[in-house]
Backbone as CSV, one residue per row, in Angstrom:
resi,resn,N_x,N_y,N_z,CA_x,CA_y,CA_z,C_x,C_y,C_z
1,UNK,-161.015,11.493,-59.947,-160.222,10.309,-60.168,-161.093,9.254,-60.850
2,UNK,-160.308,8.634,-61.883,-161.286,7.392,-62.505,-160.565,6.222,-62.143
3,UNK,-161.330,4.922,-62.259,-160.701,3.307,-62.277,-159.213,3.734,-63.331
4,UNK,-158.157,2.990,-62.677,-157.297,3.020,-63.693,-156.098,3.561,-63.318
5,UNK,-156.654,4.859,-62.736,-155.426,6.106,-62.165,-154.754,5.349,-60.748
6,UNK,-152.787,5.632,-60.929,-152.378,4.941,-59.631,-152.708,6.380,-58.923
7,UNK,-152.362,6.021,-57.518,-152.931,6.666,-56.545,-152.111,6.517,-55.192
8,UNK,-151.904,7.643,-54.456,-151.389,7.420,-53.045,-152.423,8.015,-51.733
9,UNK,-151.565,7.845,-50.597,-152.416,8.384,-49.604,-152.137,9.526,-49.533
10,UNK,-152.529,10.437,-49.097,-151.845,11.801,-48.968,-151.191,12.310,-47.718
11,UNK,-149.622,12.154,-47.825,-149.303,12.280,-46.648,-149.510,13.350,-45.522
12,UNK,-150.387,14.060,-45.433,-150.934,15.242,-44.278,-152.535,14.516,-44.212
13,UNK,-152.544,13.444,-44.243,-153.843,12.774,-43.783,-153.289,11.592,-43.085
14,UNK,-154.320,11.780,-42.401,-154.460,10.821,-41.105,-154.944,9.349,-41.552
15,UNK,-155.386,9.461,-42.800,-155.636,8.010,-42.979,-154.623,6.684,-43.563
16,UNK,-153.485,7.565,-43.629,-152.461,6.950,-43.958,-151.724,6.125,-42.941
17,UNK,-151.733,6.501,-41.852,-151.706,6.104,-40.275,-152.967,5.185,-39.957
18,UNK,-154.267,5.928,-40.239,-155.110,4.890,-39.923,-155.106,3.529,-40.532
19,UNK,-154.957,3.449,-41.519,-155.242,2.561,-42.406,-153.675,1.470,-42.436
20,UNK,-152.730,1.880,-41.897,-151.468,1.382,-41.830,-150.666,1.225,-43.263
21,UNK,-150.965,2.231,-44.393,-150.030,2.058,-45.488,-149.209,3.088,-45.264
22,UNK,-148.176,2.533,-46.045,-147.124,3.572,-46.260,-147.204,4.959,-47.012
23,UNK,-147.027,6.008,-47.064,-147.536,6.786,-47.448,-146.579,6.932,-49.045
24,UNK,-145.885,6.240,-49.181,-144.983,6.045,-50.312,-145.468,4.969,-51.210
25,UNK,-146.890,3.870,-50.898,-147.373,3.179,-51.232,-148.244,3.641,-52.092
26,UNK,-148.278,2.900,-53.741,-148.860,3.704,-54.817,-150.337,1.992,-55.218
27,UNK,-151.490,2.512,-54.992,-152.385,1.841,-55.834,-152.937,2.104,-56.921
28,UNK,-154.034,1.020,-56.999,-154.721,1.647,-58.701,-156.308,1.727,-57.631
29,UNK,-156.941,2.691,-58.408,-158.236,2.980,-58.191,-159.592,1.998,-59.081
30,UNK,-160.031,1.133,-58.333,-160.801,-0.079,-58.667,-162.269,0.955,-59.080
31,UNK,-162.722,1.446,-57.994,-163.576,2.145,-58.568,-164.313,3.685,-58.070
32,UNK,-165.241,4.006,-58.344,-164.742,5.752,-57.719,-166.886,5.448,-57.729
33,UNK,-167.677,6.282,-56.415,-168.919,6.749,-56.763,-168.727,7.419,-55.654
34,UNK,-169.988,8.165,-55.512,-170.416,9.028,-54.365,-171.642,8.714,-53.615
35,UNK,-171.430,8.463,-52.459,-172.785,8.354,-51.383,-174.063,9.483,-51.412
36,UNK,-175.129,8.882,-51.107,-175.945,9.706,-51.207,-176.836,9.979,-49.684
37,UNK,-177.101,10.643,-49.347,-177.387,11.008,-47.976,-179.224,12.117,-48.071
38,UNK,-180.159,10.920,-47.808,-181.830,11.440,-47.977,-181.432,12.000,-49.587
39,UNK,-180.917,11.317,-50.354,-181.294,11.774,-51.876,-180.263,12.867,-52.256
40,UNK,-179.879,13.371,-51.589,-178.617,14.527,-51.679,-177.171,13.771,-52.449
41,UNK,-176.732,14.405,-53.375,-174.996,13.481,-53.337,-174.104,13.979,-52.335
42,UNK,-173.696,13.072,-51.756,-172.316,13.200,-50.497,-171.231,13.147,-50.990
43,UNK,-170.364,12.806,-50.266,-168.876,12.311,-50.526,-168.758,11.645,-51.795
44,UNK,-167.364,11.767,-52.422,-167.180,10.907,-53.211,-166.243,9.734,-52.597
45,UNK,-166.065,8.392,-52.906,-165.714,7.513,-52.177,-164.710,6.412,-53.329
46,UNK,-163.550,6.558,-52.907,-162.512,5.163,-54.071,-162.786,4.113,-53.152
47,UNK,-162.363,2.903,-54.260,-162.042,1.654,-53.461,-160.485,1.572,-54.430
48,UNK,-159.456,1.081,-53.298,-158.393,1.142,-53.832,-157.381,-0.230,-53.607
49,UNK,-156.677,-0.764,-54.322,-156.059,-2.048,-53.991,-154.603,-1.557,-54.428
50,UNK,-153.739,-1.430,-53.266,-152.359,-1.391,-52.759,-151.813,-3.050,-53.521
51,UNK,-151.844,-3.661,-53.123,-151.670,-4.840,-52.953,-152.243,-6.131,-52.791
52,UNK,-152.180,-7.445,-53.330,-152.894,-8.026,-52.824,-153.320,-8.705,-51.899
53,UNK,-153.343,-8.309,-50.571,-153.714,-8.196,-50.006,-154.426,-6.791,-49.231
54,UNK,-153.822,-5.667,-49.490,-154.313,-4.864,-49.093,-154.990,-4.067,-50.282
55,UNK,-156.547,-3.857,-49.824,-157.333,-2.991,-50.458,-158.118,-2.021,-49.670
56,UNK,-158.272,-0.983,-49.802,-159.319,-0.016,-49.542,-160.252,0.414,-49.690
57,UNK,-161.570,-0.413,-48.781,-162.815,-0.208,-49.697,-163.934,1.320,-49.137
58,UNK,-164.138,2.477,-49.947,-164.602,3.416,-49.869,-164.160,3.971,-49.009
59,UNK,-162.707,4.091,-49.295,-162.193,5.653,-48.561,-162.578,7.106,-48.948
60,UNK,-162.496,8.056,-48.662,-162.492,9.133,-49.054,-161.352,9.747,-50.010
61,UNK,-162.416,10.506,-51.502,-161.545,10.688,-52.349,-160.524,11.737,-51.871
62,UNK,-160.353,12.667,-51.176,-159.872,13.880,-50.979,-158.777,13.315,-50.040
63,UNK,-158.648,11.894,-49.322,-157.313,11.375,-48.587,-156.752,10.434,-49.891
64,UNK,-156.693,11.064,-51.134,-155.555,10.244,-52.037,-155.199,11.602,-52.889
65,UNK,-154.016,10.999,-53.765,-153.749,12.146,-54.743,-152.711,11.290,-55.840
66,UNK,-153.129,11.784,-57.084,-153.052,11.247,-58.194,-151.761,11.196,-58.200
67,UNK,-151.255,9.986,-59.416,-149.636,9.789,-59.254,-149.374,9.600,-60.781
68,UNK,-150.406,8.944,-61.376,-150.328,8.336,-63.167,-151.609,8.380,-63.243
69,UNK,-151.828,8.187,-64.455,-153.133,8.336,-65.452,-153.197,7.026,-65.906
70,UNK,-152.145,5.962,-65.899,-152.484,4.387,-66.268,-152.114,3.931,-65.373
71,UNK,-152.609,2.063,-65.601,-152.566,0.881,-64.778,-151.121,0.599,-64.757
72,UNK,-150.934,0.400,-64.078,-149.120,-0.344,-63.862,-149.192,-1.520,-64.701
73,UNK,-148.195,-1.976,-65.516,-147.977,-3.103,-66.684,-147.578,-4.358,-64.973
74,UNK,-148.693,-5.057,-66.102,-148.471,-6.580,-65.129,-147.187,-7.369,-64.756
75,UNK,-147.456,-8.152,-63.613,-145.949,-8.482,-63.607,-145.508,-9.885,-63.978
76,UNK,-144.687,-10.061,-64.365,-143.709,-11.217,-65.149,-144.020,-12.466,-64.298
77,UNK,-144.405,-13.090,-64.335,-144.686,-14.557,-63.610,-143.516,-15.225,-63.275
């Protein structure tokens, strides 16, 4: 997944519950790296913003799944 791509939770994960979004709730992916553990690469990790107020900072990539390949067009003031 890159910055850019919308994104959901995946509903057979538990973090969709944890985290209290809806599992019908679509974000954009702010930014994507992977942890490193004694020099090793780990996990890969999104930070994701639902809303503004709700964002997700370094969840696990493998509890989302791709929905679009672009940013949602801004909204009308």
């Amino acid at each position: 997944m890159t910055s850019g791509q919308i994104v959901r939770v995946k509903c057979a994960s538990r973090f969709a519950q944890d985290w209290n979004i809806d599992p019908a709730a679509e974000g954009t992916v702010i930014c994507r790296y992977r942890l490193l553990s004694g020099g090793v690469p780990g996990s890969e990790r999104l930070d994701v913003k639902f809303s503004r107020d709700t964002t997700i900072w370094g969840g696990p990539a493998e509890a989302f799944e791709i929905v679009a390949d672009k940013a949602p067009e801004p909204a009308l003031a």
